[in-house]
C-alpha atoms as one frame of an Amber mdcrd trajectory, in Angstrom:
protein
  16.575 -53.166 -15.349  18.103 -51.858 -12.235  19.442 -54.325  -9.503  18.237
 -54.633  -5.982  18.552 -57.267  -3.312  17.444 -59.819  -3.900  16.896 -59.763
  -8.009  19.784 -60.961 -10.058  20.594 -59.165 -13.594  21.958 -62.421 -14.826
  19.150 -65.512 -15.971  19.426 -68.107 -13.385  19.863 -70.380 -16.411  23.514
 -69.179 -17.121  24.661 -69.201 -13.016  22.908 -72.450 -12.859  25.303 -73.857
 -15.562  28.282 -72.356 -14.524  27.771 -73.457 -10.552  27.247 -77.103 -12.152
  30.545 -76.806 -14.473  32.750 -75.765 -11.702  31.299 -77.755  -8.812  32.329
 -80.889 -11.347  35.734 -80.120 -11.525  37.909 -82.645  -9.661  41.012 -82.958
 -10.880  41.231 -78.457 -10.963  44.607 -77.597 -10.632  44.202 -74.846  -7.568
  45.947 -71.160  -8.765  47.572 -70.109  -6.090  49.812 -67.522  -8.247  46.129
 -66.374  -8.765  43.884 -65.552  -5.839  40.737 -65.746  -6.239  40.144 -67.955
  -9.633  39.580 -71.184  -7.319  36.399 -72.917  -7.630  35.108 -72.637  -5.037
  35.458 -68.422  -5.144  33.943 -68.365  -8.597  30.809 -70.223  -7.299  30.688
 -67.748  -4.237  30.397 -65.177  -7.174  27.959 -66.811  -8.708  25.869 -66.989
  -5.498  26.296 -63.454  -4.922  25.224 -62.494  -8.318  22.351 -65.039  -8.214
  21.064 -63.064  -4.730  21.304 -59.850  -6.301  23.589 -58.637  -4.225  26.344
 -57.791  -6.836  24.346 -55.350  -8.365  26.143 -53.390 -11.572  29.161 -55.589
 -11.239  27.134 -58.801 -12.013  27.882 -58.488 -16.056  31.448 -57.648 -15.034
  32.101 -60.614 -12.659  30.383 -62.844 -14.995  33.038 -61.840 -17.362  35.182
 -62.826 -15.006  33.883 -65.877 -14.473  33.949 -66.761 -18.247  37.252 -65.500
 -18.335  38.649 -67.893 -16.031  36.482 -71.120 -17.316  37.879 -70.535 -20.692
  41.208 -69.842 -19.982  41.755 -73.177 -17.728  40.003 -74.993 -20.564  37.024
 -75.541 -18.669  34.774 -74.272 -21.602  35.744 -72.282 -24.628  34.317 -68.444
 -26.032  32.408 -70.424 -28.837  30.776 -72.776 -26.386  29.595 -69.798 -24.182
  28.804 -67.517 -26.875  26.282 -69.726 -28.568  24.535 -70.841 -24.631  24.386
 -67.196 -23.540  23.266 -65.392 -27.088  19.591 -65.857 -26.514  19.658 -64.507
 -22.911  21.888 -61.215 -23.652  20.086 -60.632 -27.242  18.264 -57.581 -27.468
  14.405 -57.456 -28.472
């Protein structure tokens, strides 16, 4: 499938989740050694990838995304393998 405005590449099911994980968060310890792994930028991602404006990097900033959830212990690679497995499995 290619991207254009507009279409995302990434099932609104998945942003959906993450937007509602992350806007949760209350007690998030902000990374400032880290630019750019805030919140509030990860859910600007996610709204960029959900408008189709990311294009080819939505799989890679989703990635990102994932990367930064698990690693602050907001979800774990187990957890988001077994929710995003039917949506990336091949036919």
């Amino acid at each position: 499938m290619h991207s254009r405005r507009g279409q995302s590449l990434i099932h609104d099911e998945i942003i959906d989740r993450y937007d509602r994980m992350l806007a949760e968060l209350t007690d998030y310890i902000e990374q400032r050694d880290n630019p750019g792994t805030e919140p509030c930028h990860l859910r600007w991602m996610l709204s960029i990838i959900r408008d189709g404006y990311a294009g080819e990097k939505s799989h890679r900033w989703l990635g990102f995304i994932q990367g930064v959830m698990i690693s602050t212990g907001i979800t774990t690679v187990q957890a988001e393998r077994d929710f995003t497995r039917p949506y990336f499995k091949r036919v």
